[in-house]
Structures are given as C-alpha cells and as structure tokens.
N, C-alpha and C positions, 0 to 999 in steps of 0.2 A: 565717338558715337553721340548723336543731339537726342537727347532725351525728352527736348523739351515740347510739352504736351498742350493745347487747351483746354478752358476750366471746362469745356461740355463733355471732350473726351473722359478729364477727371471725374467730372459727377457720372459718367455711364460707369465708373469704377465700385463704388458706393451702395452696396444693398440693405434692404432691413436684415437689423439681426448681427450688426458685423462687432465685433470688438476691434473699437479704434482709440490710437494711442496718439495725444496730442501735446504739441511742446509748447512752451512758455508758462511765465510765473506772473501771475495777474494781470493776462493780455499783453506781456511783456515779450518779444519773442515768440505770441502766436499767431498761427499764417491764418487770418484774418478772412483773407481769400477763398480759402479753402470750405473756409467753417461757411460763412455766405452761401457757399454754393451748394451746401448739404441744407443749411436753413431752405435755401429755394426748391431744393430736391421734395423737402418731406421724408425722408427714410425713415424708419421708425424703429422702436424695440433696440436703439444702438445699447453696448455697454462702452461708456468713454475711461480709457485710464490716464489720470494730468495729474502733474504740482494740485490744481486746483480748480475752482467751478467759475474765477474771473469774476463776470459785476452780471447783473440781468440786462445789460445793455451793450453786454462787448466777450468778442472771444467766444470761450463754452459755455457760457452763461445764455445766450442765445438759444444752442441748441434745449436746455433747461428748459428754459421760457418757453419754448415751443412744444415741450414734452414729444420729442424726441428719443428721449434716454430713459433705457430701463435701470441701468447701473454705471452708477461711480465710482471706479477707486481711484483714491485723492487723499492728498493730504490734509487740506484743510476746505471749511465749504463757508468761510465767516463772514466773507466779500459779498456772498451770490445768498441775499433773504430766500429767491427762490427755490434754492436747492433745501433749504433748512425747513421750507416750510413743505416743499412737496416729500420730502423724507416723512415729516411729522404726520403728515394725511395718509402716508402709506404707498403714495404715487411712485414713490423713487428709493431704491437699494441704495445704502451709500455706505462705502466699505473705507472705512478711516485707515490710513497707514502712516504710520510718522514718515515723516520727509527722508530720511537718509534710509532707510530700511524700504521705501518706494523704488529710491534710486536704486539702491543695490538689487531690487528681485527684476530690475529693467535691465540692468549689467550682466546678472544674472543669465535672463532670456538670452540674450544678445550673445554670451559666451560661452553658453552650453552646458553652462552646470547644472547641478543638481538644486543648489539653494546656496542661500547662506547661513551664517549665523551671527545672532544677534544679543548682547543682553537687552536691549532697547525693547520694551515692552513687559518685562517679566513681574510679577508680583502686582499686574492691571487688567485690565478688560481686553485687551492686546492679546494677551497670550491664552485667552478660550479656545479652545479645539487646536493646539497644534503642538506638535511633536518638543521637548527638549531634550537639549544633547548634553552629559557634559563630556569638559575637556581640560586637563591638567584640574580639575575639581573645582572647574569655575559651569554656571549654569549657564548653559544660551538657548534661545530659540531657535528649531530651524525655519526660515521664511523661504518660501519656495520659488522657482522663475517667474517670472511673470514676460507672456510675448501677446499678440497683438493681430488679428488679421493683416490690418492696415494701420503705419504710422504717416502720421500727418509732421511738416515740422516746420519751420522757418528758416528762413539764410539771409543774410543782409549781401551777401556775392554771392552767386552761383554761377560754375561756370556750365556749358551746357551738357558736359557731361557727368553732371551733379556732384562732382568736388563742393563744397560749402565751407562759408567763414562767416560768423556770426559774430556781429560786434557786442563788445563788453557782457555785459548781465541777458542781452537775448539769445547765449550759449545754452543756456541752462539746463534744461531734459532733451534739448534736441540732439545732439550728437548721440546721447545713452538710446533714443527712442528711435533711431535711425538703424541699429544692430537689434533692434529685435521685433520686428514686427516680418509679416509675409511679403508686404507690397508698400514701398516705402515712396512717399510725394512730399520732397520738400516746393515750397514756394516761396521764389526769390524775388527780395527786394531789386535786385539790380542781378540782369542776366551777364555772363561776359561768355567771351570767345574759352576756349581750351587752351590752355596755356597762360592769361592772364593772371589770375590766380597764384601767387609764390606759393612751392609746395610747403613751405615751412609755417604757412598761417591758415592751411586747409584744417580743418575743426571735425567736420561733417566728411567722410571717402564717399567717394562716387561711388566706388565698389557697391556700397550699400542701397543708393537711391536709384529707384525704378524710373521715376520719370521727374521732370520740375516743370512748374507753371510758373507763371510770370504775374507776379499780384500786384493788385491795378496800378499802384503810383508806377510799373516798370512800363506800363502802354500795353 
C-alpha cells in the first residue's frame, strides 16, 4: 500500500484546536517539513506535546514564534527565549514533565494502559493535584497516558508503506510518538520501494503510520 502523500494534501489534514505530538530533541529528528507547512497554514489554538520547544528559528520553536500554540507539554523550554517569555506574559500554558515520565505517559497512550508509575517527581511541584499509589510501601505517582490527535515524526528511510529507520539519536520520541496518536505522518528523509528496508533495522512499523511525505532534500 503507497502511503505516500503531498505536503498540501497533509496541511488539508491540520485544523485549529488539534493536539499534535512532535518527534525530535532540539530540531534533531524533527520533520522540519511538516512544521513549515503548518507555520504557512496558520492553524491556530494548537496544544504541541515534544522532548522540547527547539530554538525560535528551527523546528517548534517556529510554530512558538508564530503563536500558534495555546499549550506545551515538554520537557524542557531553555533553548526557545520565546517559549519562556510568552509563558511569563501569560500568552502560553506550558505543562513541564521530566523527560522519562514524558516518554513513559507516550508509551503509555500508545499501549493502552491506564498510566504509570513513577517516584520521579515526589516531594516537588511535580506531584500538585495527582493521585499516589503505594506499592510493597514504596511511594509513586501515578502519571496518566498521554495520546495525541495527530503525530508528526521523522524517518531518515521510509519505505512507502511507512516502515521507518531513523539513524542514530534522530530515533528519539519518534517511534514512542508514532503508537499513540490518531493520525500519524512521518516525513521521510529518503523515500524507498517496499521491501528495501531490512526488517531487522525498521524502528518506526508501518502498521502505525497513516500516510509519509517526502521532505524537500527527498525532491
């Protein structure tokens, strides 16, 4: 099955209002492509959940800049002045999550749990308004799923029926972010045929991805 779509197709995908879930760790691994084509859109009122908010000149920090985005949850925002500063005026919700407790409530969505648990957070500003559990009379939090309308992600090969291999460190939140959203568009650095692809180095299953665009260095 060719999955594969053009970027105008994908922006007719894209409405105000959507929670969308975006891969890479400081522009590292994110589809680039994708975010351009919402920056040209204009959507507005998004909530984006990433690693991070990137630089005000690359990646989500874009959409930032553009105010776009009504809410962030992210791990860290120390990259992107503009995230820090539109938080401080009041312009932008920004919902802190430590990094591994992120990942895990994306594992989480993606595999149908209920939540997990964590000590990560306990005895700080973290653990305001949620549930602890204990267990063998140890304390944890529970941190609930977290899914997504739309996941956004990146592939350095994609074949075109959305199998994905992501080289080195731009693996990152894409594979986790690809199992949990509703409507999943990786965009791939280099398109191949079906079957190219060794299944032993697929990262990202087709299973999961709806459609792949082709981001520009692919033509």
């Amino acid at each position: 099955m060719n999955k594969v779509i053009d970027i105008e197709k994908f922006s007719n995908k894209i409405k105000d209002g959507m929670t969308i879930m975006i891969g890479g760790f400081l522009g590292n691994g994110t589809p680039e492509t994708l975010i351009d084509a919402i920056v040209e859109k204009g959507v507005k009122n998004l909530t984006i959940i990433a690693n991070d908010t990137a630089f005000v000149d690359k990646g989500i920090g874009k959409l930032i800049v553009n105010k776009q985005v009504k809410k962030v949850i992210t791990s860290h925002i120390g990259t992107n002045k503009e995230t820090g500063r539109q938080l401080n005026a009041g312009e932008l919700e920004v919902v802190l999550v430590p990094q591994g407790t992120l990942a895990e409530q994306v594992r989480a969505g993606g595999a149908g749990l209920g939540g997990i648990l964590t000590p990560t957070g306990l005895g700080t500003i973290v653990e305001e308004n949620k549930q602890k559990i204990v267990v063998d009379g140890k304390e944890y939090l529970l941190e609930t799923p977290i899914r997504a309308d739309v996941a956004l992600i990146a592939g350095s090969k994609v074949d075109k029926s959305g199998n994905a291999y992501h080289t080195k460190s731009t693996r990152n939140f894409n594979p986790l972010m690809a199992t949990a959203a509703d409507l999943v568009v990786v965009e791939a650095e280099k398109v191949v045929e079906i079957g190219e692809i060794d299944p032993d180095v697929v990262m990202t299953l087709g299973i999961f991805v709806d459609f792949v665009v082709r981001g520009e260095t692919n033509g």
